[in-house]
NUVEXRO-553353 format. One record per residue (C-alpha): residue number from 1; y, z negated, x. Coordinates in steps of 0.001 Angstrom, whole numbers, plus 500000, padded with zeros to 6 digits. Each point is the difference from the previous one (the first is absolute). Layout:
N
<site><pos>NUM</pos><py>Y</py><pz>Z</pz><px>X</px></site>
...
REM end
This chain:
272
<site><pos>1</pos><py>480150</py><pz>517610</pz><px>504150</px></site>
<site><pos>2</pos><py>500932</py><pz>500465</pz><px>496544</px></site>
<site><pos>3</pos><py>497570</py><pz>497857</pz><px>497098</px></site>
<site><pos>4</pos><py>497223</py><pz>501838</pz><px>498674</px></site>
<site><pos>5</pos><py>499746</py><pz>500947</pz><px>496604</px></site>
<site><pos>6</pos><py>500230</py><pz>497030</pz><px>497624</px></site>
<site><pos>7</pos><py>500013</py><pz>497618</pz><px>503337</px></site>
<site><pos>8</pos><py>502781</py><pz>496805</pz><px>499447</px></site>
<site><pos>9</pos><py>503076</py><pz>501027</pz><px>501595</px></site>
<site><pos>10</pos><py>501166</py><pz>496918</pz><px>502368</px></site>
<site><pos>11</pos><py>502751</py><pz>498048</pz><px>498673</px></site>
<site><pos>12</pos><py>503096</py><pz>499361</pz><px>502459</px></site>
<site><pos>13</pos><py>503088</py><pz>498235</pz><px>499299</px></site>
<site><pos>14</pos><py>503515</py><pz>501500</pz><px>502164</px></site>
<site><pos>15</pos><py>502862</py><pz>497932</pz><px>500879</px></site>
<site><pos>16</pos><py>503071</py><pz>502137</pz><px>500601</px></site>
<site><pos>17</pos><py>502472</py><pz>497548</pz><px>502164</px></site>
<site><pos>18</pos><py>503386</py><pz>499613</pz><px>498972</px></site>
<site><pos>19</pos><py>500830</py><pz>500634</pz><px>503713</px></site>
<site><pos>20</pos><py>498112</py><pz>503867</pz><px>500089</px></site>
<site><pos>21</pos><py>501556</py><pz>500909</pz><px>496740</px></site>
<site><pos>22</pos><py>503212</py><pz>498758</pz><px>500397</px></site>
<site><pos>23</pos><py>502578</py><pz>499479</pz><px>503167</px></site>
<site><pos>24</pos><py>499763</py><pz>496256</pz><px>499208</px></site>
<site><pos>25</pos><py>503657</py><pz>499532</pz><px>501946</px></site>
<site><pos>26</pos><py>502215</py><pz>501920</pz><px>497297</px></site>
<site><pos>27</pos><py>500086</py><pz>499728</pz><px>496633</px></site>
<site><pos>28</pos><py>497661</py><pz>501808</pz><px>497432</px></site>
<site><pos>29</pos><py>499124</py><pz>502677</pz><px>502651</px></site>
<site><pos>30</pos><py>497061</py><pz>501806</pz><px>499509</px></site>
<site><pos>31</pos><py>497899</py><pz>502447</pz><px>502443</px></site>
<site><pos>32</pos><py>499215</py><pz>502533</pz><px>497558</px></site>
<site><pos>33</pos><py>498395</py><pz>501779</pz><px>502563</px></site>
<site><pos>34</pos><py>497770</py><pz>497432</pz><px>501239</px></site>
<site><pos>35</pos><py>499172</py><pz>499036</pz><px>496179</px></site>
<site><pos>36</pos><py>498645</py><pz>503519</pz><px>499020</px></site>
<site><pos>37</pos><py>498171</py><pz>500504</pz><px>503516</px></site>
<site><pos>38</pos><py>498032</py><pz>496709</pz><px>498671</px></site>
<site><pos>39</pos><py>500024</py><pz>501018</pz><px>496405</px></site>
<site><pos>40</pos><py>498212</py><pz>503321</pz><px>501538</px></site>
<site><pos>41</pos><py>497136</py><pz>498028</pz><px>502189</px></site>
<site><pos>42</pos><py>499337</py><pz>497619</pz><px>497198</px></site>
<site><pos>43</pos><py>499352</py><pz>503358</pz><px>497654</px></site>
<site><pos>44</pos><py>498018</py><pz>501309</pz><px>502716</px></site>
<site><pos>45</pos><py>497684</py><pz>497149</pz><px>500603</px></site>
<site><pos>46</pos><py>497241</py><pz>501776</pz><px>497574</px></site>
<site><pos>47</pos><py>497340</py><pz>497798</pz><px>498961</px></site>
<site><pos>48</pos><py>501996</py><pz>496512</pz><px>499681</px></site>
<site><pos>49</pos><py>501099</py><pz>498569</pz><px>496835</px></site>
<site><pos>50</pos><py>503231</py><pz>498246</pz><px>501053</px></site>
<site><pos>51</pos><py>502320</py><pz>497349</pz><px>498842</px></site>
<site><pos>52</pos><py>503284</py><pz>500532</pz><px>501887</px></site>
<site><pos>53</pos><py>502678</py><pz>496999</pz><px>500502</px></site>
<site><pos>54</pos><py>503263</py><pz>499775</pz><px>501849</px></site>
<site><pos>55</pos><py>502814</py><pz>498002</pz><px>501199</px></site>
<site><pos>56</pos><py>503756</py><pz>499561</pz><px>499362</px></site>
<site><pos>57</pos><py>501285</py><pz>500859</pz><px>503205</px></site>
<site><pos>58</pos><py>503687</py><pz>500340</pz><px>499550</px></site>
<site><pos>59</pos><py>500092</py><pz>500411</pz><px>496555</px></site>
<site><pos>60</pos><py>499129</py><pz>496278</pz><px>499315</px></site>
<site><pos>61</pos><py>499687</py><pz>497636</pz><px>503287</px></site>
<site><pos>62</pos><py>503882</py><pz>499634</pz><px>500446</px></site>
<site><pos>63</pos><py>500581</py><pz>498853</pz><px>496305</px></site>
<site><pos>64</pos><py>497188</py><pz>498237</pz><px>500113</px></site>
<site><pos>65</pos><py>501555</py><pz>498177</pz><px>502607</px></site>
<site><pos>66</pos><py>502951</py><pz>499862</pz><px>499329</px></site>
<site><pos>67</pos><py>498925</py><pz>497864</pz><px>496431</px></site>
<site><pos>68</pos><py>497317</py><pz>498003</pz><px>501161</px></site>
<site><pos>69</pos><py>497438</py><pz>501040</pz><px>498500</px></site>
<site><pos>70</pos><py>497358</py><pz>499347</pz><px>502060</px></site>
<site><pos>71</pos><py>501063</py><pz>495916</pz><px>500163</px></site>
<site><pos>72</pos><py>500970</py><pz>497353</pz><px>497605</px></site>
<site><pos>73</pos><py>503016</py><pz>500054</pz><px>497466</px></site>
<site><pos>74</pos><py>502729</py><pz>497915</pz><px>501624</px></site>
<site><pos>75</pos><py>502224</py><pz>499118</pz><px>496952</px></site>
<site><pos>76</pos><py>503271</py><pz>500708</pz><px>498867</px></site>
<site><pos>77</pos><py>501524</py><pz>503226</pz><px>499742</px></site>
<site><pos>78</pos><py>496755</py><pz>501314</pz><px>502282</px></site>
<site><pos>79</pos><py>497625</py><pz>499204</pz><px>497513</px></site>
<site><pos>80</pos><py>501811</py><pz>501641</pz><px>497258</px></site>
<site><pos>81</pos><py>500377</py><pz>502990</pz><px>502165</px></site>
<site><pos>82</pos><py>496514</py><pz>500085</pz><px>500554</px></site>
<site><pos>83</pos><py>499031</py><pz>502021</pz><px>497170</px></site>
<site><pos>84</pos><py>502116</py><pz>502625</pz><px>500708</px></site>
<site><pos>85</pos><py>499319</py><pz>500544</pz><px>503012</px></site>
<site><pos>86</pos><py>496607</py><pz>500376</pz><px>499022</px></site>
<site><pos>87</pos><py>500941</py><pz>502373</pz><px>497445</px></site>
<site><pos>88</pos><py>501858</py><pz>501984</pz><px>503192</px></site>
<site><pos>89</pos><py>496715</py><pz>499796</pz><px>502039</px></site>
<site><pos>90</pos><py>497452</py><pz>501076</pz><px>497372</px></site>
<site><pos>91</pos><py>502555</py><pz>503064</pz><px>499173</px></site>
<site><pos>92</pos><py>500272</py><pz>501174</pz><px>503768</px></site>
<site><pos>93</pos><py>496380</py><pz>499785</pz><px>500765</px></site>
<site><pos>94</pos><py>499184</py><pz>502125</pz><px>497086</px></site>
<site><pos>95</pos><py>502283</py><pz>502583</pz><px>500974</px></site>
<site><pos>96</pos><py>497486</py><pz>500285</pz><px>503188</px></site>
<site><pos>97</pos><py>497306</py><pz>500066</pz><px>497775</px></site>
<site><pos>98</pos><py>500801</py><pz>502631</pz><px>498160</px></site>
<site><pos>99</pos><py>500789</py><pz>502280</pz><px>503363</px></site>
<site><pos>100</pos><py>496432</py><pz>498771</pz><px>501253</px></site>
<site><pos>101</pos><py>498384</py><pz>501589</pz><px>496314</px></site>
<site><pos>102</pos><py>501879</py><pz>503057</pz><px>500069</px></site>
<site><pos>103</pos><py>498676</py><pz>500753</pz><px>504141</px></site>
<site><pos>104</pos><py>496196</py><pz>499104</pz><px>498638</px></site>
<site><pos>105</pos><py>500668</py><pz>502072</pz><px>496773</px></site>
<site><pos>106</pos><py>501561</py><pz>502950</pz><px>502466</px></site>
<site><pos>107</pos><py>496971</py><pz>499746</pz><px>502051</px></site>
<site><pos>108</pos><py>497641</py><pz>500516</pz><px>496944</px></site>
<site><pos>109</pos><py>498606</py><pz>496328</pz><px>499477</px></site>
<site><pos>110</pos><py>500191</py><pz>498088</pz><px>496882</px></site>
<site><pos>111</pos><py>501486</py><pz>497081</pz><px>500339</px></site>
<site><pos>112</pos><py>500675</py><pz>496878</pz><px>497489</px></site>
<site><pos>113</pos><py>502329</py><pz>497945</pz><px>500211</px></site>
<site><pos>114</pos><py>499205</py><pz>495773</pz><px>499562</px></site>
<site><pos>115</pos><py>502928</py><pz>498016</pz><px>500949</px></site>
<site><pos>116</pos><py>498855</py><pz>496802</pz><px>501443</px></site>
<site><pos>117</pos><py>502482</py><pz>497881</pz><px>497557</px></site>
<site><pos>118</pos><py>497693</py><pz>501105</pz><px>496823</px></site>
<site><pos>119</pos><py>496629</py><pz>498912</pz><px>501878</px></site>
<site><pos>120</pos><py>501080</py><pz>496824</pz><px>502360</px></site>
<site><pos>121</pos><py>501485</py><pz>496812</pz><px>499874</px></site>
<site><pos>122</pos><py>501541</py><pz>497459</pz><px>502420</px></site>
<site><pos>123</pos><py>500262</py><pz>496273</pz><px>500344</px></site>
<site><pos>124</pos><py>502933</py><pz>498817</pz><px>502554</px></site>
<site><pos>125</pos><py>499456</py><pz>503311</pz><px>501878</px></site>
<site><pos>126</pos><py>495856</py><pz>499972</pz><px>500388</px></site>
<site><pos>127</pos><py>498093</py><pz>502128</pz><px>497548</px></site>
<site><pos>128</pos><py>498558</py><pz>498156</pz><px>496686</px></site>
<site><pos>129</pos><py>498604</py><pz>503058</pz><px>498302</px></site>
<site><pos>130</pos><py>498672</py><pz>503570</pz><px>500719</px></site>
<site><pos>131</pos><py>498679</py><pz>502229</pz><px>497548</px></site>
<site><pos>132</pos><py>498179</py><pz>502580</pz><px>501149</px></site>
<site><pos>133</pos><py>498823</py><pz>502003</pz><px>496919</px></site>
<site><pos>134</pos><py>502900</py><pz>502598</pz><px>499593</px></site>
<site><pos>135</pos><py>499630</py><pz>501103</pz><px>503804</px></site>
<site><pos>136</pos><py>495598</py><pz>500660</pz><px>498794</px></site>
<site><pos>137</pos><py>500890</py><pz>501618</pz><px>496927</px></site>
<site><pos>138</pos><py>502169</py><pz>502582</pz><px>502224</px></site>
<site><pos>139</pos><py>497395</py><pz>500510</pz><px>502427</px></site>
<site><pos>140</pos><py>497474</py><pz>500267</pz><px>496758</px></site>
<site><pos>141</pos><py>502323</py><pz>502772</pz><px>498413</px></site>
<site><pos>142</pos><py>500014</py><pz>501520</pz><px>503132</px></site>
<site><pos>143</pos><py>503430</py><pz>499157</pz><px>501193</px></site>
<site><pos>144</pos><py>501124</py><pz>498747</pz><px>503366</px></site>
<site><pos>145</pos><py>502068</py><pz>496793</pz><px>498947</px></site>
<site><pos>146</pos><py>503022</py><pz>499632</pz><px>502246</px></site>
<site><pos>147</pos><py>501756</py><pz>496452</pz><px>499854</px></site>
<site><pos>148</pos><py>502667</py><pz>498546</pz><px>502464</px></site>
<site><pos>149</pos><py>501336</py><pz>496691</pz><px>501469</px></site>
<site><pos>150</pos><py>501986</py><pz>498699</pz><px>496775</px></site>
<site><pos>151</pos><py>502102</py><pz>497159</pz><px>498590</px></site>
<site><pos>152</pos><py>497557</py><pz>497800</pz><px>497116</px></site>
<site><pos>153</pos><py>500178</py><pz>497030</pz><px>498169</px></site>
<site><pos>154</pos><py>499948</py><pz>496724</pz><px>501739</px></site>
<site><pos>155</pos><py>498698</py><pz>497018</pz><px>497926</px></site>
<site><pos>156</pos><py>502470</py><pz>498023</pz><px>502629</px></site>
<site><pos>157</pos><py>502624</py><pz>501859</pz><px>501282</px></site>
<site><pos>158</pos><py>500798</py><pz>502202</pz><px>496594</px></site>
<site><pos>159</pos><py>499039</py><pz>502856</pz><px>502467</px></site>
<site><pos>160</pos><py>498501</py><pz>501333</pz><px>503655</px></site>
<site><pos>161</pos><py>499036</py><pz>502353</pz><px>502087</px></site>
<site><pos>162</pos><py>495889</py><pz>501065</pz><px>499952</px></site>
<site><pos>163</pos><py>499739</py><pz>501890</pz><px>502839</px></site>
<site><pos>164</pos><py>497972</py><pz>503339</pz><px>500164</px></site>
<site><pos>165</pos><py>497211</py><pz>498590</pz><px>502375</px></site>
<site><pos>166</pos><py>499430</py><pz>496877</pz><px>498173</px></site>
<site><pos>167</pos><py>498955</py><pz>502522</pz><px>496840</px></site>
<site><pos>168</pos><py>498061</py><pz>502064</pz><px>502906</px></site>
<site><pos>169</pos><py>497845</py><pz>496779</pz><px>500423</px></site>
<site><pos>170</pos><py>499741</py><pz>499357</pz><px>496530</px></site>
<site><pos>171</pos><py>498973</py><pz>503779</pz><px>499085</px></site>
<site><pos>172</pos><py>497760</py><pz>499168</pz><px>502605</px></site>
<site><pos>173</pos><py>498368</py><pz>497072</pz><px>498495</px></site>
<site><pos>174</pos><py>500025</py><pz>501867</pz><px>496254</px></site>
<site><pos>175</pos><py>499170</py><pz>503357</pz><px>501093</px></site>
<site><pos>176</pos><py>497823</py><pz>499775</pz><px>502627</px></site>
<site><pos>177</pos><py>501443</py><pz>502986</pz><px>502106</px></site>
<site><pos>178</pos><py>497745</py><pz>501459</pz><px>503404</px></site>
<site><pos>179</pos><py>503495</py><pz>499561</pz><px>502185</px></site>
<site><pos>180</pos><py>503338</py><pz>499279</pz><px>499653</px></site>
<site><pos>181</pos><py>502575</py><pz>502020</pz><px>502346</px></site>
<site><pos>182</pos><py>503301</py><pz>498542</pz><px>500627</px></site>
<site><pos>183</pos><py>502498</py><pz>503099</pz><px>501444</px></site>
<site><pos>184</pos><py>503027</py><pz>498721</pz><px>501490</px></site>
<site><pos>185</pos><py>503126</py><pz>501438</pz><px>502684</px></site>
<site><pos>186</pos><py>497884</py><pz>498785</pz><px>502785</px></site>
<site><pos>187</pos><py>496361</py><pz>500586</pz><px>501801</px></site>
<site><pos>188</pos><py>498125</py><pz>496593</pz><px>499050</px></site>
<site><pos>189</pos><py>500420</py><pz>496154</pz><px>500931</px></site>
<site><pos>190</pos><py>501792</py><pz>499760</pz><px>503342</px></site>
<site><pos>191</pos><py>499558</py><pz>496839</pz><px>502053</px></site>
<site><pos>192</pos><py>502725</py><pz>497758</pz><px>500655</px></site>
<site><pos>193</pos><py>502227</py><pz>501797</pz><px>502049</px></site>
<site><pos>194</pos><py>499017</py><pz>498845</pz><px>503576</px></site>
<site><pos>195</pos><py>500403</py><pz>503809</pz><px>501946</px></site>
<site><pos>196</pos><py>501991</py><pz>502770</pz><px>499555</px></site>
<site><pos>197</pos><py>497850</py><pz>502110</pz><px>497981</px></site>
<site><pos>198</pos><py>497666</py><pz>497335</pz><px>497770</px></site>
<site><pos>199</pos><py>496559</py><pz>500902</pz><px>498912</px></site>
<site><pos>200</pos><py>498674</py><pz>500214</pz><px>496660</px></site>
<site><pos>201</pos><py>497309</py><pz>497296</pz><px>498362</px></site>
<site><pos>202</pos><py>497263</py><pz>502427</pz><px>499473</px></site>
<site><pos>203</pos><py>497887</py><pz>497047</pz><px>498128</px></site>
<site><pos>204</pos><py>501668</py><pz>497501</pz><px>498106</px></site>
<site><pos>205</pos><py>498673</py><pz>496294</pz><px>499437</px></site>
<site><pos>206</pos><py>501395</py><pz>496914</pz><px>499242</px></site>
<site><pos>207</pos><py>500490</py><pz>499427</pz><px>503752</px></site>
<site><pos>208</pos><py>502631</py><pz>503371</pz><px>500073</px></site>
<site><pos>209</pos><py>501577</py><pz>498277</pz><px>496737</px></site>
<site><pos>210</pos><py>500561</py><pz>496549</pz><px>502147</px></site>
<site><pos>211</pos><py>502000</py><pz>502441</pz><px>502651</px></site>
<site><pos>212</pos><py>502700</py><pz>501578</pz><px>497500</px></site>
<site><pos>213</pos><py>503082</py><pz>498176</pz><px>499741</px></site>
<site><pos>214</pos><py>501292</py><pz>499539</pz><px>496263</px></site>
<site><pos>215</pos><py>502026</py><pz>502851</pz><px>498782</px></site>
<site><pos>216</pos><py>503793</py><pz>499486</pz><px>501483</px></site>
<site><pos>217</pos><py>501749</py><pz>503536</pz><px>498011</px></site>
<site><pos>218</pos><py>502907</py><pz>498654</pz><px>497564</px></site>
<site><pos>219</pos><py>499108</py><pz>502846</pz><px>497653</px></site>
<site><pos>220</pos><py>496350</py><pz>499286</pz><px>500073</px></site>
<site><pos>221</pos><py>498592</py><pz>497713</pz><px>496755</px></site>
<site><pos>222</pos><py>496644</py><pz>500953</pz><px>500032</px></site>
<site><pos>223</pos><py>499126</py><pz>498322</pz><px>503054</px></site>
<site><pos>224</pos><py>499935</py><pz>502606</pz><px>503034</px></site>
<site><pos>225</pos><py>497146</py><pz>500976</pz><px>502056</px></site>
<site><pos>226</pos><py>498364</py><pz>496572</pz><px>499827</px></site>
<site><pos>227</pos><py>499773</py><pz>499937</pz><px>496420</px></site>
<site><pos>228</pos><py>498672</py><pz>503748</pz><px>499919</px></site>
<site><pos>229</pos><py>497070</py><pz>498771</pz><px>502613</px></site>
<site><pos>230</pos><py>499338</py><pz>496934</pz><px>498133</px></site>
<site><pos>231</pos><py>499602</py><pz>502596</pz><px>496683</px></site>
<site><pos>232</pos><py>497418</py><pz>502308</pz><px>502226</px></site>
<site><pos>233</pos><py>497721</py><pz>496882</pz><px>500968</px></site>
<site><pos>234</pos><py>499767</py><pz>499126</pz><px>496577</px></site>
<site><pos>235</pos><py>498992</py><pz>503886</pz><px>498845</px></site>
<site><pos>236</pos><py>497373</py><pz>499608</pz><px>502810</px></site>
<site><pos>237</pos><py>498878</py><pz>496586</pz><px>498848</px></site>
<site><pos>238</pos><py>499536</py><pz>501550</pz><px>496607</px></site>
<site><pos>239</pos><py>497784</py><pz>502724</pz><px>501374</px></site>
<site><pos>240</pos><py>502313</py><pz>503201</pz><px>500670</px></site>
<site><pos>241</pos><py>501314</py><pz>501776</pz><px>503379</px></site>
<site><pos>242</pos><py>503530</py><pz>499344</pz><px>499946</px></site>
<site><pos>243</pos><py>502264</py><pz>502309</pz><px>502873</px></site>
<site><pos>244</pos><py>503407</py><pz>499790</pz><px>500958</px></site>
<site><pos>245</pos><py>500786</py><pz>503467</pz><px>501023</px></site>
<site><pos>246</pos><py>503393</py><pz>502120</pz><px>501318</px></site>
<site><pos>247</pos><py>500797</py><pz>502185</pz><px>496618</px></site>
<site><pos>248</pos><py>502453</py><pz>502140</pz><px>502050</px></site>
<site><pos>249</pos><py>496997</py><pz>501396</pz><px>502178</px></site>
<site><pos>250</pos><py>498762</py><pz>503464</pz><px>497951</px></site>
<site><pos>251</pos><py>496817</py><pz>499714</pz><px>498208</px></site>
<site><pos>252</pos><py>499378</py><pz>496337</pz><px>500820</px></site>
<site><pos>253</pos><py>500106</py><pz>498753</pz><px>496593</px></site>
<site><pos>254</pos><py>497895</py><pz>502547</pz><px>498430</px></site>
<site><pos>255</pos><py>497060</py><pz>499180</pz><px>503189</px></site>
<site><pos>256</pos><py>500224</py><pz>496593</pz><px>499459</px></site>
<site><pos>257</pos><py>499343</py><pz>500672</pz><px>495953</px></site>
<site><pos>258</pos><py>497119</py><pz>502269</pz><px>500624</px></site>
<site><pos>259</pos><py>498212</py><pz>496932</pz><px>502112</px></site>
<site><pos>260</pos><py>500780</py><pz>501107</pz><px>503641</px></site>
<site><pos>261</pos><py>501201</py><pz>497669</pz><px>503022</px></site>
<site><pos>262</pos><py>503485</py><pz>500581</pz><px>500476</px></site>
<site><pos>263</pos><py>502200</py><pz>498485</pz><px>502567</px></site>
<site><pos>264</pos><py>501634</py><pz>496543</pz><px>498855</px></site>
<site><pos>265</pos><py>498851</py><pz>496621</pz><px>499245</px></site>
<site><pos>266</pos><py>496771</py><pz>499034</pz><px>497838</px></site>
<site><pos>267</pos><py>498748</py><pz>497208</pz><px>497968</px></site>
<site><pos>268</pos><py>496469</py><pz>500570</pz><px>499267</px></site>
<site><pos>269</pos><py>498078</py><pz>499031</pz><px>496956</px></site>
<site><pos>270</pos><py>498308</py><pz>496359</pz><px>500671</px></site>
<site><pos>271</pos><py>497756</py><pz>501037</pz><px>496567</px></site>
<site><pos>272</pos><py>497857</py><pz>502984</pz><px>498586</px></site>
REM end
């Protein structure tokens, strides 16, 4: 049901994957059509005040790779390639970004851009430094502030990739948000693949972490599925709802905003 007059509206931070916006296996593809079908839910979910992330998909993951940005200069000519390649990275992901603030524009939000290389800061790939206070001036001003998995200084490396659901934790920890939904290209957690059809994780622990094999996908840097479940238990640990839901299933999203069980995989909050 929608807030009463002058009731709090529940705050809830969105991760857009890289994967549901994006075909991941070709280069800078979008799904425009998936993007504003999202775009339109997240506008629809009356009552929430909403901070709205995404990933790079394939407008940054193969560069990314193909760089090394998410490991340790080696030297030599790599090293001094480095920093363009960075440059390369932090260009293509922002021509995502923009297509992701023109569907929430089209779809009647307001949404504010706050790159993640003006707020955050590595050291040898782990974040150093998170500042939360442009993302609760936004929401203050009564914008929905919109940032994305980015390229940012590295105190180490020169540069690295801060992934979108590391800042989802540390939004988490800043912001104190009532749930934080993950949509991605598929229906939740699946268990190691021991049957034809596997089942998804409906409740995630540390036990469900232990099971998930590091992430094995050349063009993923940000860790894979492990990573993203390792990100949930720490939302939950900080006292939020954290779901991994299928974005391509119609109205989804904009259920899982409003508060509502919705099929997929849950971490929930270990503190009120």
């Amino acid at each position: 049901m929608p807030a009463g007059p002058g009731a709090a509206r529940p705050r809830v931070v969105v991760k857009l994957g890289g994967s549901l916006i994006t075909r991941k296996r070709e280069v800078e593809k979008p799904r425009p059509k998936v993007l504003a079908r999202l775009a339109s839910e997240l506008a629809g979910a009356e009552g929430a005040e909403l901070v709205v992330l995404h990933g790079a998909g394939s407008f940054g993951h193969p560069g990314a790779a193909r760089f090394g940005l998410a490991r340790a200069p080696t030297g030599g000519r790599a090293a001094r390639e480095r920093g363009r390649g960075a440059a390369i990275v932090a260009a293509e992901v922002r021509r995502l970004h923009l297509l992701v603030l023109r569907a929430l524009l089209a779809a009647g939000l307001a949404p504010w851009s706050v790159p993640l290389a003006g707020v955050a800061r590595n050291r040898a790939g782990r974040l150093e430094h998170f500042d939360a206070a442009p993302f609760e001036w936004a929401l203050a001003a009564g914008f929905a502030p919109v940032a994305f998995g980015d390229v940012v200084a590295d105190t180490e490396w020169g540069s690295s990739i801060l992934s979108a659901d590391t800042a989802a934790v540390e939004l988490t920890r800043a912001l104190h948000p009532a749930r934080v939904v993950f949509a991605t290209d598929v229906p939740g957690v699946l268990e190691p693949a021991r049957a034809r059809r596997p089942s998804v994780v409906a409740e995630l622990d540390d036990a469900a972490l232990a099971r998930l094999a590091p992430a094995a996908g050349a063009t993923d840097v940000t860790g894979g599925i492990r990573a993203k479940v390792a990100a949930m238990l720490e939302v939950a640990r900080l006292g939020a709802d954290a779901a991994l839901i299928s974005g391509l299933t119609d109205g989804a999203l904009s259920r899982a905003v409003r508060g509502e069980a919705v099929y997929g995989s849950w971490a929930h909050a270990r503190l009120r």
